[in-house]
C-alpha positions, 0 to 999 in steps of 0.5 A: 431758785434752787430748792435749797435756797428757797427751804432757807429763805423760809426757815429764816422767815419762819423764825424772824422776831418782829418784836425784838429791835435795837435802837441805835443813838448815833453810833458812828463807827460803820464797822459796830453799825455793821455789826450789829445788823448782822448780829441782830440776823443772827438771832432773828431780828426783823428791824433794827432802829437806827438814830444816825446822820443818814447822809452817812448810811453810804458809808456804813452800807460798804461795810455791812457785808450784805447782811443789811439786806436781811434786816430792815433798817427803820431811820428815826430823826432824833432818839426821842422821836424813836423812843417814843414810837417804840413805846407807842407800838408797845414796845419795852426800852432796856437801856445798856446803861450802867447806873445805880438802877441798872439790872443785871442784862440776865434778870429781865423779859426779853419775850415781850415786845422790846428793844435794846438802847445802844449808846454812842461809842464815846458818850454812851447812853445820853441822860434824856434819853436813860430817863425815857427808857422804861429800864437800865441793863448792864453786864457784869464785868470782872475787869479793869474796864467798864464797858464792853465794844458797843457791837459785843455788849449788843451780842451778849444782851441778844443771845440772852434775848434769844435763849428766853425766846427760845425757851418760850417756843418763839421761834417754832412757828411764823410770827410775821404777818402773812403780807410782811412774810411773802413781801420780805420774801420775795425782797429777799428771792428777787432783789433784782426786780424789787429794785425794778418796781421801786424805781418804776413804782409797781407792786411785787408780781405774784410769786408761786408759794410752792417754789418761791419763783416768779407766776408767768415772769415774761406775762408779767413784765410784758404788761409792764411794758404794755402799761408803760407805752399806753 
């Protein structure tokens, strides 16, 4: 690993947002999924929650130009499900969602814990699901039409969210965990051998902090294999 390569990885970790999610209610299209990941990396998001068929995530993984990689993926089987596993961890749900309730997307807290509802493409927000949410946001728009494309509408209400954030100083220091911070690392620096040890079912091995590279790789992995033929 270059020093470059290694500097990136932990400036990029040193700004991720683990409390500023979306949550996807069967968006179907694999270019607006695709989408959206990488405008969620962009502005430092650590999960995106996803209500989707997950038979079909194949397809939308093609699409998503590596960026799926950066940013954690948590499946929910239904949205009420995600809805309320959100509210548990004490998150707060804005609903894109025009209603006669629906704020201006600029007005609200985008620095507490939170995630944005994204509709589906056709039939947008579902009416369970705008009643569970703890708020409505909707864009202002000057046009014919009412609704921006689901992946732009996403990236205007998370630069918002991002300028709030940054004005609160949330991205001058980690806001990871130290064990989420060094195994998202080393997912990002090794891919190669996380795959190794989720097929083989081994934890990580340990990994030089100074210089984000492999302590004794050849040690390691020959005690793997020593383990493997006991």
């Amino acid at each position: 690993m270059t020093p470059e390569r290694y500097r990136k990885l932990r400036a990029t970790l040193n700004r991720r947002q683990p409390d500023l999610s979306l949550l996807t209610e069967q968006i179907h299209k694999p270019r607006n999924i695709a989408a959206l990941v990488r405008t969620g990396d962009a502005v430092g998001m650590h999960t995106l929650n996803m209500v989707w068929p997950w038979d079909e995530h194949r397809a939308y993984r093609g699409t998503a130009m590596g960026s799926d990689r950066w940013v954690n993926i948590k499946r929910h089987d239904d949205l009420m499900s995600g809805i309320d596993a959100l509210h548990n961890d004490g998150y707060t749900i804005y609903a894109a969602h025009l209603s006669h309730t629906a704020k201006d997307y600029r007005s609200v807290d985008y620095t507490k814990p939170c995630a944005i509802l994204l509709g589906n493409e056709k039939r947008g927000v579902s009416d369970d699901a705008a009643e569970r949410v703890n708020e409505h946001i909707m864009i202002p728009m000057l046009g014919m039409v009412q609704s921006f494309n689901v992946s732009v509408a996403a990236a205007i209400i998370l630069a918002e969210a991002q300028r709030q954030r940054m004005v609160s100083g949330m991205y001058d220091a980690p806001r990871l965990s130290k064990d989420e911070y060094w195994q998202t690392f080393f997912r990002w620096a090794h891919p190669q051998v996380t795959n190794f040890c989720h097929e083989k079912g081994l934890t990580y091995p340990e990994i030089n902090h100074e210089n984000g590279e492999i302590v004794d790789p050849s040690g390691w992995y020959a005690k793997v294999r020593a383990a493997q033929h006991a």
